[in-house]
Backbone bond lengths (Angstrom), bond angles and torsions (degrees), N, CA, C in turn:
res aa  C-N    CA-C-N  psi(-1)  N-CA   C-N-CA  omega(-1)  CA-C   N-CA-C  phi
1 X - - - 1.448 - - 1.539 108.71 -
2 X 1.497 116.54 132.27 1.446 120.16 -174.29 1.201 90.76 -65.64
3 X 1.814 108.00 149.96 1.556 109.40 153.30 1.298 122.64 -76.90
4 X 1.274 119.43 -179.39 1.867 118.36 -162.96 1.786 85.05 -126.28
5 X 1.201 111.94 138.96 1.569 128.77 167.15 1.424 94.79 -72.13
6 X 1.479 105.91 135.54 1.107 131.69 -176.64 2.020 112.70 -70.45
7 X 1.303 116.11 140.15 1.678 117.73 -156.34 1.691 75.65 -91.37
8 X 1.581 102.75 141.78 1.353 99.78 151.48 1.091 143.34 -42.44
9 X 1.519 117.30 174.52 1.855 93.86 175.74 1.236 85.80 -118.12
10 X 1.438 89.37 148.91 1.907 119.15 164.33 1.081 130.39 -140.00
11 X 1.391 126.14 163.53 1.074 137.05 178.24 1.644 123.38 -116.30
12 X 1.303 97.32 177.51 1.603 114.17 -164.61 1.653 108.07 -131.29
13 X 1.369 118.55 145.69 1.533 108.07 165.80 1.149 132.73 -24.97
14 X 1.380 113.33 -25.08 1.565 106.87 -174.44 1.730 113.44 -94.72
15 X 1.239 99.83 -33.91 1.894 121.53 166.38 1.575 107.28 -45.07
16 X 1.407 99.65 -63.56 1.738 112.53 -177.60 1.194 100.47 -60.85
17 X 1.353 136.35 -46.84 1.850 115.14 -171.69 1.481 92.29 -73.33
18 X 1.541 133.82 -41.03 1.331 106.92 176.64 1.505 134.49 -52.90
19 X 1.412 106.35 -44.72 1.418 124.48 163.57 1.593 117.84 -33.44
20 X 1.273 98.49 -54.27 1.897 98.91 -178.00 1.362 116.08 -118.74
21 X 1.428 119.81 -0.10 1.643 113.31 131.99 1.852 83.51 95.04
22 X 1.740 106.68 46.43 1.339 101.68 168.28 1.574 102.19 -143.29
23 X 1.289 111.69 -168.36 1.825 118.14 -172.84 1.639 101.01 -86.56
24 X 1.713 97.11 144.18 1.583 90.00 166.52 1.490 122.59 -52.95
25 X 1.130 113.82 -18.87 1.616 119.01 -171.28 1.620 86.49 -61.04
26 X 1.497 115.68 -77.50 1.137 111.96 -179.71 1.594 133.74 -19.05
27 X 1.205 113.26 -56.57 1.466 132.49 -169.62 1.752 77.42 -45.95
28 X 1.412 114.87 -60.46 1.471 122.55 -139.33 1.861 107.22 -51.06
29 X 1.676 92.96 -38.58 1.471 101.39 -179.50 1.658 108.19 -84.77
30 X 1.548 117.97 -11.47 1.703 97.62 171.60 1.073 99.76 -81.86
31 X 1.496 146.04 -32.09 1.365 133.20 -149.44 1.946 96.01 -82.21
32 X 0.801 110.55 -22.02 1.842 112.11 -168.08 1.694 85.68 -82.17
33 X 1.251 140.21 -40.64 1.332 128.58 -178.11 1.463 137.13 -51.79
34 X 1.418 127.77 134.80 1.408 101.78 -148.82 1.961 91.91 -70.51
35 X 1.143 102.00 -174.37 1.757 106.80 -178.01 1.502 111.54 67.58
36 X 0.688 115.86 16.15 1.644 112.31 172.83 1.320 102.49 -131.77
37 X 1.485 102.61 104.83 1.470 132.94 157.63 1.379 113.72 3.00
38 X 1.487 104.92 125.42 1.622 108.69 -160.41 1.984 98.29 -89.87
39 X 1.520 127.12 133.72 1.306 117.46 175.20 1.640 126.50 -48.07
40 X 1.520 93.43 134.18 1.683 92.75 -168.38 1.710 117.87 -59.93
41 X 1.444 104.25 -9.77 1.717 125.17 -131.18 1.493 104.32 -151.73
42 X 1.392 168.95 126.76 1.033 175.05 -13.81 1.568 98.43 73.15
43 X 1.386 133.78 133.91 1.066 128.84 173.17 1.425 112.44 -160.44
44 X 1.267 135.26 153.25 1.450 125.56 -176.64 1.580 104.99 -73.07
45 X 1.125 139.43 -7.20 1.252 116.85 138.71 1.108 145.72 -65.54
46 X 1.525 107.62 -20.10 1.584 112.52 -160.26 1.531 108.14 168.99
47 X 1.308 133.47 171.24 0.950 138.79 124.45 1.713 133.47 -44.50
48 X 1.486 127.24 134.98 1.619 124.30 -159.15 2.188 74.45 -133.05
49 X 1.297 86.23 141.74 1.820 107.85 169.40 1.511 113.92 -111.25
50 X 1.268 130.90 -170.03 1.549 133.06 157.84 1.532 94.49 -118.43
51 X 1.195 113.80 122.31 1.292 137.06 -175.20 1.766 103.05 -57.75
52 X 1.539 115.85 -40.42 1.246 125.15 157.33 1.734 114.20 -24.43
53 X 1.439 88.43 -78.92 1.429 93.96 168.64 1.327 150.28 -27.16
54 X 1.649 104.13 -60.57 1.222 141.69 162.80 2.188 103.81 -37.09
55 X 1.209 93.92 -85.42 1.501 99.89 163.59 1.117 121.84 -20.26
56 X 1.517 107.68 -75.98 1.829 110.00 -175.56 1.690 110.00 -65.01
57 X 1.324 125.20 -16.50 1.454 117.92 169.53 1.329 111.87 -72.52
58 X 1.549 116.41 -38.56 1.520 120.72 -161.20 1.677 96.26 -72.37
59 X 1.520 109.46 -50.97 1.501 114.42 -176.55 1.205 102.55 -41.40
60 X 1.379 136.41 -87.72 1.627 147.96 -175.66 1.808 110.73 -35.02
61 X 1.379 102.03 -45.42 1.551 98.14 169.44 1.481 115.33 -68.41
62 X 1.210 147.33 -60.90 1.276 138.31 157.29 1.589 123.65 -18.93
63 X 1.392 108.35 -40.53 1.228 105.05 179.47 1.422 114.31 -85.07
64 X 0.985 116.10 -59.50 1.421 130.40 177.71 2.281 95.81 -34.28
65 X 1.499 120.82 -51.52 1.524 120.51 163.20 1.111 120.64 -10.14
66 X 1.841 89.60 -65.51 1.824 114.54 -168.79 1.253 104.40 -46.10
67 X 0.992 113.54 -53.58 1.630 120.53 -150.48 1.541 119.96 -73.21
């Protein structure tokens, strides 16, 4: 049996406030901001991200804070 390439990983509102250590409310108002990574995934649950993503936004946003 062929193997299957592995699905990215992603996340969900609740992943992302874990990820950057804020409230889902929050998540709700970064994701409406422009620059924040558009969802990979639309789903009748929710919106789905690439966790990839997620990362390299949070990295650049932190820094961009500092400054």
């Amino acid at each position: 049996m062929p193997s299957r390439p592995l699905p990215p990983e992603t996340v969900g509102a609740a992943e992302i406030a874990d990820m950057l250590r804020v409230s889902r409310q929050r998540v709700s108002q970064l994701t409406a901001q422009p620059g924040f990574p558009e969802p990979w995934l639309r789903l009748r649950m929710g919106k789905v991200w690439l966790a990839s993503e997620i990362r390299t936004w949070a990295t650049k946003h932190r820094r961009e804070e500092t400054r």
